[in-house]
N, C-alpha and C positions, 0 to 999 in steps of 0.2 A: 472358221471359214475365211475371215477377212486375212488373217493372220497367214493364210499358207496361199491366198493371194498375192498378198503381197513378196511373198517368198519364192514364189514364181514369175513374179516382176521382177525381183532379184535375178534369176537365170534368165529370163529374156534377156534382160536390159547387158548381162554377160556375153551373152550368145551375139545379140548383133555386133558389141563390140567385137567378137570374135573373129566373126563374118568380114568386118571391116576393118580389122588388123589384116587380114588376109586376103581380101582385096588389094587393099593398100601395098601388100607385099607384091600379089602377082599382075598388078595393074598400078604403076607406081604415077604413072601419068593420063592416069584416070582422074577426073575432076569427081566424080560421083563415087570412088573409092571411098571415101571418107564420109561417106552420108551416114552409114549405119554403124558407124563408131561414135558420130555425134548423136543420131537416134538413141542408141544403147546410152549415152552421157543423160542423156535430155530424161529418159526415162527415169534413170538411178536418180538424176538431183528431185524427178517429181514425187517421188515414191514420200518421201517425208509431209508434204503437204498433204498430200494425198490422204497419208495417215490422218493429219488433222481436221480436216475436210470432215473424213468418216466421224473422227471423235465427236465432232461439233456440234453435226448432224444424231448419233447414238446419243446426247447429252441433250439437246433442245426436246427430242421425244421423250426423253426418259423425264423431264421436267427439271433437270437438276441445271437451274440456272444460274448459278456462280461458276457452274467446269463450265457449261459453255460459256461463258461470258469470256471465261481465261482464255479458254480454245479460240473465241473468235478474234479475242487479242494477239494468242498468236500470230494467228493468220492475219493480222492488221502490219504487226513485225514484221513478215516476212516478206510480205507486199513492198510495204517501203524500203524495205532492204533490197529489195530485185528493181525496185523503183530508180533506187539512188544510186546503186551500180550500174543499169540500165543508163542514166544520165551522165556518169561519168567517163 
């Protein structure tokens, strides 16, 4: 189930870009052309966290506290990495 969610985040996250390539195209001096290309971007880069999120969470109920601990390390990683780009 999670698995063909995410897989249709996949085609969403295409689809707006789509949308807004083609905006983009027939509206070139549209400031709001570009919204749903960066929507579609914004999705695709969340879809990995996302994924971890889920893990973290499947892993804390399931009791198995060493994946979660790694999973919430991931997610400690990637914070600071959006962090330290974010300040640069």
């Amino acid at each position: 189930m999670i698995d063909r969610l995410f897989e249709w985040n996949g085609y969403l996250s295409t689809a707006l870009m789509a949308v807004g390539l083609g905006a983009i195209w027939a509206l070139p001096d549209s400031p709001w052309a570009t919204l749903p290309v960066y929507a579609g971007l914004l999705r695709l880069m969340l879809t990995p966290v996302s994924r971890v999120v889920v893990a973290s969470i499947r892993y804390v109920r399931a009791g198995e506290r060493t994946s979660a601990a790694l999973t919430v390390s991931i997610l400690i990683v990637i914070a600071l990495s959006a962090w330290a780009a974010a300040a640069h």
